[in-house]
Structures are given as C-alpha cells and as structure tokens.
N, C-alpha and C positions, 0 to 999 in steps of 0.2 A: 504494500500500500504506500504509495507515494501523497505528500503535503504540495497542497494546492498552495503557487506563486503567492496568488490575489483571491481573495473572494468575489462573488458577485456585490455582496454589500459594502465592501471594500472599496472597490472599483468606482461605484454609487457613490459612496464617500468622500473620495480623491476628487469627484469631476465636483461635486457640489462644494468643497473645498475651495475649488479653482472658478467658484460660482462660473460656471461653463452651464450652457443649454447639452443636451444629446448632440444636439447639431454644432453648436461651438466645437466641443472636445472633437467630435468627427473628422472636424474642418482643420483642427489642428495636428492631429494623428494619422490626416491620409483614408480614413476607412469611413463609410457611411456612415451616416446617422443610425438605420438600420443593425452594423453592426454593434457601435456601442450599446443599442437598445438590450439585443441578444445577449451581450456581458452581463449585461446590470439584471438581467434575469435570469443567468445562471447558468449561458452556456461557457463555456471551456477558455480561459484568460490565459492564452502565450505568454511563456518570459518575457518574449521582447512584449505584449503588450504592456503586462504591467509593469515593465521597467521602462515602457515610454511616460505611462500616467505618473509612476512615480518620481520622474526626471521633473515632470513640469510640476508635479508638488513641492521639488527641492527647490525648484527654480525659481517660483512663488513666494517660499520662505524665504528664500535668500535677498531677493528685489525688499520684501518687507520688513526686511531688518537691516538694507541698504548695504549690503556683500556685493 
C-alpha cells in the first residue's frame, strides 16, 4: 500500500489558499478546469501535480512575507 502525494481535500485547500477559481488554478497549471475539478473530487493527484500546486503555495508565502 503506497501514501497518496496530495489529497483530494488537500489539493481543494492549496487552490483556495491561493484564493484561485477551478478555472484560475487550471489556467495556471496548463490542464482544464475540468481537470482540477476531477482532483478536488478524488481522482488520482501526480507528483508532478501536487508539487506544481505546492510550488505556487510556497510561492505565495514567500511574495507575502516579501522573500
């Protein structure tokens, strides 16, 4: 049994974090709206995806604490 990257609720968390729309994060990730929807409801979240969502989480923290 192998531990999941991201979660679906996880994933949900990161983008509303990044107060992003489904369609914002989409638009910044390269993949549909569509597919973020799929994430946030539980299908299957790539390495590389959540370590894109959580590059722009770190990226976010870092502009607002002025890094």
């Amino acid at each position: 049994m192998t531990q999941e990257t991201m979660t679906a609720a996880e994933y949900k968390a990161a983008r509303e974090k990044l107060n992003l729309t489904q369609a914002g994060l989409a638009a910044l990730l390269g993949v549909t709206r569509e597919t973020v929807t799929r994430r946030e409801q539980g299908a299957k979240i790539t390495d590389e995806a959540a370590l894109a969502i959580a590059s722009l989480v770190a990226a976010r923290v870092d502009e607002s604490e002025g890094i």
